[in-house]
Backbone as a chain_set.jsonl record, in Angstrom:
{"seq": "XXXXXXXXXXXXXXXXXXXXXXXXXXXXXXXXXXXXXXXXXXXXX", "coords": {"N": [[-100.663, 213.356, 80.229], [-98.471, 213.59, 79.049], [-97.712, 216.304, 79.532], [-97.499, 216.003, 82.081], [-95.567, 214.287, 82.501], [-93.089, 216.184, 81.931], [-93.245, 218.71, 82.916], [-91.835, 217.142, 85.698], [-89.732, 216.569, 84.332], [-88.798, 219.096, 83.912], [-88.651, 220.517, 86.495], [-86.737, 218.62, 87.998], [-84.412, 219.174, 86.157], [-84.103, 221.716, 87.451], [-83.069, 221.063, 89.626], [-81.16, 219.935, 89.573], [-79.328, 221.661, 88.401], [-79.408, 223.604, 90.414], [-77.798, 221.823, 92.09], [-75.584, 221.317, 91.118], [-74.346, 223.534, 90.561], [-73.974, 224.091, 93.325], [-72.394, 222.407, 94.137], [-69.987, 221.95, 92.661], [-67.021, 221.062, 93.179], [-67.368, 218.349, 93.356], [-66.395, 215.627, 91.314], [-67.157, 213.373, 91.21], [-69.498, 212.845, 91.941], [-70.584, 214.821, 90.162], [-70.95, 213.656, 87.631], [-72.575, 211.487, 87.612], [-74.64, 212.689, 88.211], [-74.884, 214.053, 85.361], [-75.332, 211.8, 83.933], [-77.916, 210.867, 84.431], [-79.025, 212.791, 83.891], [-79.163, 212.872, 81.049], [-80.147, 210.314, 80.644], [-82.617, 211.266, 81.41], [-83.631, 213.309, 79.095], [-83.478, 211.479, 77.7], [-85.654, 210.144, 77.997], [-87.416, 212.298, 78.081], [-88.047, 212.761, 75.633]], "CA": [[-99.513, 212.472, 80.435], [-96.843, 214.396, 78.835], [-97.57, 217.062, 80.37], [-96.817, 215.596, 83.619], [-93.409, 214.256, 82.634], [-92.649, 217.054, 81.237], [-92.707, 219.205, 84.491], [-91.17, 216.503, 86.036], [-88.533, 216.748, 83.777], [-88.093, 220.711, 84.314], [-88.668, 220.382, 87.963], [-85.445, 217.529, 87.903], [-83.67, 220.124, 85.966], [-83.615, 222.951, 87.943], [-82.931, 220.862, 90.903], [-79.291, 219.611, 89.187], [-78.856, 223.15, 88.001], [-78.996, 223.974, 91.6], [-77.081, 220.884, 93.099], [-74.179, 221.513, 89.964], [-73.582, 224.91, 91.45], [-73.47, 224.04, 95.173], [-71.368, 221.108, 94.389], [-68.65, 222.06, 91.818], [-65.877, 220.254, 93.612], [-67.707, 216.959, 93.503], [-66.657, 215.658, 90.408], [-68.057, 212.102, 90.957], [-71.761, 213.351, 91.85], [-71.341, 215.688, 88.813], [-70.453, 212.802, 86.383], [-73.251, 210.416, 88.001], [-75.866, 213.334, 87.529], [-74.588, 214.312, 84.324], [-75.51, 210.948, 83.315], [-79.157, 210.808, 85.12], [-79.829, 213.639, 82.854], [-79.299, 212.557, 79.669], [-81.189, 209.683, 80.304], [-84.096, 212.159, 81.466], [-83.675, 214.025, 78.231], [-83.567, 210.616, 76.428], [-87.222, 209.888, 78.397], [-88.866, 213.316, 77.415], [-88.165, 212.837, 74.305]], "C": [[-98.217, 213.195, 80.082], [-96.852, 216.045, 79.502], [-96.854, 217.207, 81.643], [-95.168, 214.93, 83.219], [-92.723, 215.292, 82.151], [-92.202, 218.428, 82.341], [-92.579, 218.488, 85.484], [-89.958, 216.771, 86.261], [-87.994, 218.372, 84.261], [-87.692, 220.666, 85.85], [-86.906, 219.684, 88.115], [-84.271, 218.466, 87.194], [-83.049, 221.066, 86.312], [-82.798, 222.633, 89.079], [-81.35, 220.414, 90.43], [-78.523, 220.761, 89.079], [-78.369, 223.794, 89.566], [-77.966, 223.73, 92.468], [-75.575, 221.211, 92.022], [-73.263, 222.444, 90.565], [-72.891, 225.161, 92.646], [-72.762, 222.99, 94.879], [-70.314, 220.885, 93.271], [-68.102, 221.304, 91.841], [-65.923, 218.844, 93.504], [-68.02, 216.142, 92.254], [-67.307, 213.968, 90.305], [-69.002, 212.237, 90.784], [-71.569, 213.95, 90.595], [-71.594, 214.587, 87.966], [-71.962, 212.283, 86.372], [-74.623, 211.283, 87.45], [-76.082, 213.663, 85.844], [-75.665, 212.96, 83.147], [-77.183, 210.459, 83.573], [-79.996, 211.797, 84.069], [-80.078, 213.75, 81.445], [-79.938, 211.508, 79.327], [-82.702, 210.28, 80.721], [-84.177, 212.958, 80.387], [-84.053, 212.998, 77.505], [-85.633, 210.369, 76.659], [-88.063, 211.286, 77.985], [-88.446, 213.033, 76.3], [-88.579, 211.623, 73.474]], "O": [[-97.189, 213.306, 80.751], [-95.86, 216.687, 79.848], [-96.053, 218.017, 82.11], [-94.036, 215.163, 83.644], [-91.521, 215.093, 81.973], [-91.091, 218.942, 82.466], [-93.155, 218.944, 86.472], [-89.264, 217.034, 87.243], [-86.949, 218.636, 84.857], [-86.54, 220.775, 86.269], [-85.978, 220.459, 88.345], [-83.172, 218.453, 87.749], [-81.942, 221.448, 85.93], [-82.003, 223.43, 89.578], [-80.427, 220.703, 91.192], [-77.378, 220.923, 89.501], [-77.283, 224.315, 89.818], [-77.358, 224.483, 93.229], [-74.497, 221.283, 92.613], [-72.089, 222.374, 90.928], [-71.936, 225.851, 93.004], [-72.405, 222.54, 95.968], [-69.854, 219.771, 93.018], [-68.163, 220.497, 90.913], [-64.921, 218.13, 93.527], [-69.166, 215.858, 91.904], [-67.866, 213.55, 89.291], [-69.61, 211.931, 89.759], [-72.425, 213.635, 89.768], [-72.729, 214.632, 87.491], [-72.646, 212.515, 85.375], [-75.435, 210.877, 86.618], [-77.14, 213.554, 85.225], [-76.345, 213.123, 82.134], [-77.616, 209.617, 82.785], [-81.128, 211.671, 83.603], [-80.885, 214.443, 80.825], [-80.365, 211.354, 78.183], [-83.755, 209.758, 80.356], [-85.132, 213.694, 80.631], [-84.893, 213.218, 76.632], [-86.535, 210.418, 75.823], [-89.238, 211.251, 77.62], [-89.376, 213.681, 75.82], [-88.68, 211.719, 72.251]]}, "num_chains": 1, "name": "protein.A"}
C-alpha cells in the first residue's frame, strides 16, 4: 500500500517538475499546482 502511493507520489512529482519548467509564464497553473502538491506531500505523509 504505501508503496504504491508512494510512486504515485514521485511519479506526480516529476510530472510538475516537468510541467513547472515548460510553463514558467503561467503563474496561475503554477500557484494551482503548487497547491496540489502540498496536499500530495500532506497525503504521503
Amino acid at each position: 500500500m504505501f508503496s504504491a502511493v508512494f510512486w504515485v507520489l514521485a511519479f506526480w512529482f516529476i510530472v510538475n517538475l516537468v510541467w513547472t519548467i515548460a510553463h514558467l509564464n503561467n503563474r496561475m497553473m503554477s500557484r494551482t499546482f503548487a497547491w496540489i502538491n502540498v496536499v500530495a506531500v500532506v497525503i504521503g505523509f
